[in-house]
C-alpha positions, 0 to 999 in steps of 0.5 A, spaced: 551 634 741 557 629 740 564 632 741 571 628 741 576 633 745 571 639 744 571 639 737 564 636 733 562 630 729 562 635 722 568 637 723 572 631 723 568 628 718 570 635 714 577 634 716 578 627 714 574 627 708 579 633 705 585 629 707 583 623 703 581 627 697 588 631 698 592 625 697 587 622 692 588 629 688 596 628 689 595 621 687 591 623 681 595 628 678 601 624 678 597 618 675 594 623 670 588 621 671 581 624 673 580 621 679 584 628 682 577 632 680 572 627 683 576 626 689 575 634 690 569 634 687 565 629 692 569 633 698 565 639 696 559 636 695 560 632 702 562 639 705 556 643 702 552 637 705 554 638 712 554 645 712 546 645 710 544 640 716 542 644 721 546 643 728 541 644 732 533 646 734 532 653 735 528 655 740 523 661 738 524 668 739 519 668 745 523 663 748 529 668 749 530 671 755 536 675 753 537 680 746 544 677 745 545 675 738 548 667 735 554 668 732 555 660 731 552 661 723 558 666 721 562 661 721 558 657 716 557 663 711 565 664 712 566 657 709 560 657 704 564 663 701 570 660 701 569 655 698 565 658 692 571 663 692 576 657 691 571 654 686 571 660 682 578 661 682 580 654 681 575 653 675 579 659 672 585 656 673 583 650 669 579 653 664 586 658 662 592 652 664 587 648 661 581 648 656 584 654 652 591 652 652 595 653 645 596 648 640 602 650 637 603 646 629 609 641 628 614 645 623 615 641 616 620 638 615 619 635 608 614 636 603 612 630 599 607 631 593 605 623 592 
């Protein structure tokens, strides 16, 4: 497996894939536009992608010469899950602050009949 300084290919991929669609998400929303929500939208699709690949061949269970268990796929369910979490919570927040927003009507100021 390919490490730079003991960390994994995957990972720096993740980690420079969510700066970029940070600043991009920063940038967006202060333009106003919606290059904020494709930019976090691509990243999760780019995460989840790279949590499905598997990192490396398992070996059968005959092959083992010890009972001792893996605990490497934890931390892969642990991210998973953090992302639904974070989804969730962040569709919540922009349906609320969003989609479901009041609109409160203009007082008149004038009635005219013509």
């Amino acid at each position: 497996m390919t490490t730079v300084g003991n960390v994994g290919i995957g990972l720096l991929i993740l980690i420079f894939v969510w700066i970029v669609a940070l600043v991009l998400f920063i940038v967006g929303v202060k333009l106003q536009n919606n290059i904020s929500w494709i930019a976090l939208g691509c990243a999760t699709i780019i995460s989840i992608l790279l949590l499905v690949i598997p990192t490396d061949k398992r070996r059968p269970a005959e092959e083992t010469e010890t009972t001792e268990k893996d605990y490497t796929d934890i931390y892969k369910k642990i991210f998973v899950g953090f992302i639904w979490l974070s989804g969730i919570i962040g569709f919540g927040f922009f349906f609320v602050l969003h989609c479901i927003e009041p609109i409160h009507p203009k007082p008149i100021k004038s009635f005219n009949f013509s």
